[in-house]
N, C-alpha and C positions, 0 to 999 in steps of 0.2 A: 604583655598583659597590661591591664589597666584596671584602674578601681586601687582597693584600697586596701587589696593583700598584697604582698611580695613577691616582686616576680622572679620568676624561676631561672635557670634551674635551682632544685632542693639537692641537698645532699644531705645522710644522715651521718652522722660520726659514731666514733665508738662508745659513746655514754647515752645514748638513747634519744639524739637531739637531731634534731633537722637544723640544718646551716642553708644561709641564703649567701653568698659574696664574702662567707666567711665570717656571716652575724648568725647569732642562735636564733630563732624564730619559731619553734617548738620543741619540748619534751615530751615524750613516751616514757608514760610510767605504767610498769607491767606488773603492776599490783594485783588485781583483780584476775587478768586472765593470765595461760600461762608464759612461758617466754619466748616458746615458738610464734603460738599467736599475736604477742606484741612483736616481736620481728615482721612478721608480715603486714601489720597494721603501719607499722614502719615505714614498709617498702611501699604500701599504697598512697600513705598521706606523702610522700616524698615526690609520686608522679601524678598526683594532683597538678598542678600547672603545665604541665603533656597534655595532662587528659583533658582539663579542659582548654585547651586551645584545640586539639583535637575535632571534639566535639562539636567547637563552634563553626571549626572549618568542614566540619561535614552538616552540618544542618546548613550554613551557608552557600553552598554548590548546590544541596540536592533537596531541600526542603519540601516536604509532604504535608499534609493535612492526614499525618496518621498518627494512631494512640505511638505507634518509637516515635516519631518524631516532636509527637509534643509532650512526650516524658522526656526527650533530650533537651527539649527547650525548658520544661520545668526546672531540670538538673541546674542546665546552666544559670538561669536567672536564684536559681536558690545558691548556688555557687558564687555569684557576682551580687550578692545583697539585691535581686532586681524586687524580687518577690516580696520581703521585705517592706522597699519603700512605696510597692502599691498598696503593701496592707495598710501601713502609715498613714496614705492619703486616706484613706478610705473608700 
């Protein structure tokens, strides 16, 4: 991966924490919802860095001019700060 999150793989520990190579890189705090739900919230922010590599290698092989495929391109450029730094420019 590239850019300027941390690249994978995630793992989550037993305290509600995502590890990167063995650094904490986020918390889940199951305050608001309940604790099943932060578990699964968990296990999704953890294959973030799967998914989107994923994603990039399938819009790269097979790239369409269709509403999935540039909601897949949205994701990722909202995923990689892309979106971001066009709204920046202006």
């Amino acid at each position: 991966m590239t850019g300027k999150y941390t690249a994978g793989p995630w793992e989550s520990g037993p305290h509600w924490e995502i590890n990167s190579e063995g650094r904490l890189i986020a918390l889940v705090m199951p305050t608001e919802v309940d604790v099943i739900q932060a578990k699964y919230n968990l296990k999704l922010m953890r294959a973030a860095p799967e998914l989107l590599e994923a994603l990039k290698a399938v819009v790269a092989i097979a790239d369409r001019d269709t509403d999935v495929f540039n909601a897949a391109k949205a994701a990722i450029a909202k995923a990689t700060g892309v979106d971001a730094m066009i709204k920046a420019r202006g």
